[in-house]
C-alpha positions in Angstrom: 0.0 0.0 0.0 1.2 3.6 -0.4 -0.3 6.8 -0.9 1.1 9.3 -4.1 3.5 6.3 -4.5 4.8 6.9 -1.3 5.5 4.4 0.9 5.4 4.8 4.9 6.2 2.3 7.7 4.7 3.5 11.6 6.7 3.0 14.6 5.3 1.9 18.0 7.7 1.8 20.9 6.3 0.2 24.0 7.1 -1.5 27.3 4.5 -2.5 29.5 1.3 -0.6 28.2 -0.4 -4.0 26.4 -3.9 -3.7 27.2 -5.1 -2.4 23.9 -1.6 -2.8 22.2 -3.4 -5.3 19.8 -6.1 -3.2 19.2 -3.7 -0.1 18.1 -1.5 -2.2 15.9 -4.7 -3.8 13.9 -6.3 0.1 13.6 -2.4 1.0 11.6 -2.6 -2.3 9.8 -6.0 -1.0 8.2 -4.2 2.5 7.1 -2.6 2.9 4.1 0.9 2.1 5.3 3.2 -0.7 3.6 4.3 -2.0 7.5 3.8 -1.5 10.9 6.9 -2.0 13.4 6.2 -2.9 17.2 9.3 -2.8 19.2 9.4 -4.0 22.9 11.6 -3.0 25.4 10.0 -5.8 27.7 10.6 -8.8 25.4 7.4 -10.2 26.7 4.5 -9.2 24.0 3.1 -11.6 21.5 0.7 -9.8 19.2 -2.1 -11.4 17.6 -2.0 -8.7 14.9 -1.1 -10.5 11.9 1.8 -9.2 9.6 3.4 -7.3 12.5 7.6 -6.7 12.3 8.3 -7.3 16.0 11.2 -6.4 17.6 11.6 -8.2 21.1 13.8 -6.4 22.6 16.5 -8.1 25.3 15.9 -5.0 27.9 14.4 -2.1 27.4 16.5 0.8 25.4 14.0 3.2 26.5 12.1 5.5 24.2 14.8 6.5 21.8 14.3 2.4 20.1 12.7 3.9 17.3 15.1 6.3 16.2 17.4 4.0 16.2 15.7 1.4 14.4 13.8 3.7 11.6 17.2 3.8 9.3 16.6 -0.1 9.0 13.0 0.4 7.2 13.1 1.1 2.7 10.3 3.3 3.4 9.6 6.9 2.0 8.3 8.1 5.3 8.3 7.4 8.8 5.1 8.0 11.2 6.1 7.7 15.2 3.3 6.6 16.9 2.7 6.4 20.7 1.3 3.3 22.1 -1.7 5.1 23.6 -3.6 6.1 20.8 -5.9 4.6 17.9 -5.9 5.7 14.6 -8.8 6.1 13.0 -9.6 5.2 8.9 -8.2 8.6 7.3 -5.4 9.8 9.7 -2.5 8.6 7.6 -3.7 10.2 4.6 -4.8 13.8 6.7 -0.6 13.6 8.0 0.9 13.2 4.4 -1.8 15.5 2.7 -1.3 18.0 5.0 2.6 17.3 5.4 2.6 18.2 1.6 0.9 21.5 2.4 2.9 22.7 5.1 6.0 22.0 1.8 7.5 19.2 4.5 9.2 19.1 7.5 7.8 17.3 10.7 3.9 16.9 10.9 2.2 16.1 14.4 -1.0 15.7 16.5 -0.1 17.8 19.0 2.8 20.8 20.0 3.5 23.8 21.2 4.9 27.4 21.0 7.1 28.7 23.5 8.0 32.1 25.0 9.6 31.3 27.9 11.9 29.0 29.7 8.9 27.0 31.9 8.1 23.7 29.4 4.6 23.8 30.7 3.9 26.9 31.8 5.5 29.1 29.0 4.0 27.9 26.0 0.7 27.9 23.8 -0.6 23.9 23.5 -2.1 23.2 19.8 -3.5 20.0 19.1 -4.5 18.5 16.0 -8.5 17.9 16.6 -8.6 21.7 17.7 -7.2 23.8 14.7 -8.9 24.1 11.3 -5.3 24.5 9.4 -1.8 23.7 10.3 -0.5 25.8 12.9 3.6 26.2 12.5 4.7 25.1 16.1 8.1 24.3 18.0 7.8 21.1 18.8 5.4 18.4 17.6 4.5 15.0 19.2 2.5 11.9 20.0 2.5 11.0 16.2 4.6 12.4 14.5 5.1 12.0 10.4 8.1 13.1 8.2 10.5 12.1 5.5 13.0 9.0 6.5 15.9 11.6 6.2 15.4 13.1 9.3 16.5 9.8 10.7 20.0 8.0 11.3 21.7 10.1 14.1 23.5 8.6 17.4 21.2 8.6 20.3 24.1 8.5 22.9 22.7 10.1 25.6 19.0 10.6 25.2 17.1 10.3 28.1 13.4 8.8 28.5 10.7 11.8 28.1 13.2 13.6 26.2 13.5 11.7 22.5 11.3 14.2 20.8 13.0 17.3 22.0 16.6 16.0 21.1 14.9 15.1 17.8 13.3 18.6 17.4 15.8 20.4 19.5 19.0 19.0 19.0 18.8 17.7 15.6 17.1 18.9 13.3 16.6 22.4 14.6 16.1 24.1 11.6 13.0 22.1 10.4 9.8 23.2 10.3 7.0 21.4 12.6 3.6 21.8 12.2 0.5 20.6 14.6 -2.2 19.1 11.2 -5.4 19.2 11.7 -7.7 15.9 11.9 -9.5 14.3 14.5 -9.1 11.0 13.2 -7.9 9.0 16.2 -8.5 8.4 19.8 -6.8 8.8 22.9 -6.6 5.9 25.4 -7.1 6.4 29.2 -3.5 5.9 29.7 -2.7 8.7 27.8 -3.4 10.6 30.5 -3.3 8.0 33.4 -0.6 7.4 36.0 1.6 5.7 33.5 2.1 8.3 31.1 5.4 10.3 31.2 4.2 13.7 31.8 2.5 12.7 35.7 5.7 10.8 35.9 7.7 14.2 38.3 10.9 12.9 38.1 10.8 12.3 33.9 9.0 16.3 34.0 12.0 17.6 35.5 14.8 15.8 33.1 12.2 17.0 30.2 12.2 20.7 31.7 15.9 20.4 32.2 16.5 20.0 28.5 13.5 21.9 27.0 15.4 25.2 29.6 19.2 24.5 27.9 17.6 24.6 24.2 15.1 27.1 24.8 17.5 29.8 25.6 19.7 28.7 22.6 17.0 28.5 20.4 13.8 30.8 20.9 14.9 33.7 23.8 14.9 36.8 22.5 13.1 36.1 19.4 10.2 38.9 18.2 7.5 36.2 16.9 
């Protein structure tokens, strides 16, 4: 499957969240996407998802796995996925469509705009079921879509809660990210749950402690 001719492999890194993991991986097997990679840091999940590539992992490499692993798919494009949310029938086509609007770059479901050094505080949230057009941001995340040559950099370093930033931040600076709009998916109770990183107060303050060192080299003193 492809869309224009393009061909696009999605991502899911997880550990321990396998509840609707199934469910997730058969919603992305329905898109029009030529695979879908699982890869678990636990080594313990069997998916009954036929034509899944797992990669059972022999401990967990934390959330940087699929970085690491995307330079081994022959793939035009890339979506990162989290393992907390289902796609629904149309979201792969609304992130390349739009991801050809924006003229490329890094597409995502949500982000955010800072103007100031608190990650949470100082910043204006977008996400993609609230905007009519896409909305240039700073940082996108959750799923995030873009070209395979963004990929294939050494992840020495990169903490847990902070693989998107380093991505953004780090890396690839100088690309454009844009929050799409579509509300074609659904977020999990987990998302928002005890497990996910963001309640998690010692992850928030290594992801403040980077988001602070980038944000004065990259966006103080800016005028827009």
């Amino acid at each position: 499957m492809a869309i224009n001719n393009k061909t696009i492999t999605v991502i899911i890194t997880t550990c321990k969240r396998f509840n609707n993991l199934d469910k997730i991986l058969q919603a992305w097997k329905e898109e029009p996407v030529d695979e879908v990679w699982l890869i678990d840091g636990s080594g313990q999940f069997k998916p009954q998802t036929k034509g899944v590539v797992l990669f059972s992992m022999p401990r967990d490499f934390g959330t940087r796995m699929d970085y690491s692993l995307a330079t081994l798919t022959d793939t035009d494009f890339i979506i990162l996925a989290d393992d907390d949310i289902v796609p629904k029938p149309g979201l792969t086509f609304d992130l390349y469509s739009n991801w050809e609007k924006v003229k490329g770059g890094i597409v995502g479901t949500i982000g955010r705009k800072f103007h100031g050094p608190n990650y949470r505080r100082d910043a204006v949230f977008y996400k993609a079921s609230s905007v009519h057009e896409p909305v240039e941001t700073d940082f996108v995340g959750v799923i995030c879509f873009s070209e395979r040559n963004l990929f294939g950099f050494d992840t020495k370093g990169m903490n847990n809660n902070c693989d998107d930033l380093w991505w953004q931040f780090k890396v690839h600076p100088e690309v454009k990210k844009h929050v799409i709009p579509t509300n074609k998916f659904t977020d999990l109770p987990e998302s928002i749950d005890s497990s996910a990183m963001f309640n998690n107060s010692a992850l928030a303050g290594i992801r403040q402690k980077f988001y602070e060192e980038y944000y004065h080299k990259l966006f103080e003193g800016r005028t827009k």
